[in-house]
C-alpha positions, 0 to 999 in steps of 0.5 A, spaced: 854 723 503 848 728 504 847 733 510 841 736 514 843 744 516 839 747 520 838 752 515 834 747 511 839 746 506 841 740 504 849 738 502 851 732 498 857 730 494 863 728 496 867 734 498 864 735 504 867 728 507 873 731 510 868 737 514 864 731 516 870 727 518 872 734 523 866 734 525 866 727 528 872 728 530 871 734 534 865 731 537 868 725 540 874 729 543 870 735 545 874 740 542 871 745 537 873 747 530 876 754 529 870 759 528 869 762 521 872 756 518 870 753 511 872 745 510 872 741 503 875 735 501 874 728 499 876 723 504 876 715 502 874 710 507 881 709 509 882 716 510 886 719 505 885 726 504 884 728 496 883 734 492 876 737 490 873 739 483 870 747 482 875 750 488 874 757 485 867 756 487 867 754 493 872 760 495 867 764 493 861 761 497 866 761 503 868 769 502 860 771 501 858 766 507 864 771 512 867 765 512 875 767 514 879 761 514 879 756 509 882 748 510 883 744 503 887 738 500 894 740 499 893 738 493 888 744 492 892 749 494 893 753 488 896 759 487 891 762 482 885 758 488 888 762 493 890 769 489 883 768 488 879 767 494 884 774 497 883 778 491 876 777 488 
């Protein structure tokens, strides 16, 4: 999966599903996403939600980004990744 921001920058691979799925959802009941929010997660084509690889990482880009809020695969939800994201 790949996205287009308008930034310009591309972002592929597939622990975008899950904000991609949000996104659509959201669209298509008029509702909105929680401002400042990261999302990451791998979704399958019969819509269960999977844990993601490199979580550190993408804490940190969250953080850095201002994001306040960050919604993740139960299975991702590690003490360390949290401890991490709160207190780098």
């Amino acid at each position: 999966m790949e996205y287009k921001w308008k930034s310009g920058h591309n972002k592929s691979g597939p622990s975008g599903g899950v904000a991609a799925a949000i996104c659509f959802m959201t669209m298509a009941m008029n509702k909105k996403v929680r401002p400042k929010t990261a999302i990451t997660g791998r979704i399958s084509l019969k819509g269960v939600v999977t844990e993601v690889s490199s979580i550190e990482p993408k804490f940190l880009a969250a953080k850095q980004a201002g994001m306040e809020h960050v919604l993740l695969p139960e299975e991702n939800h590690l003490e360390e990744a949290i401890d991490f994201c709160f207190n780098y």
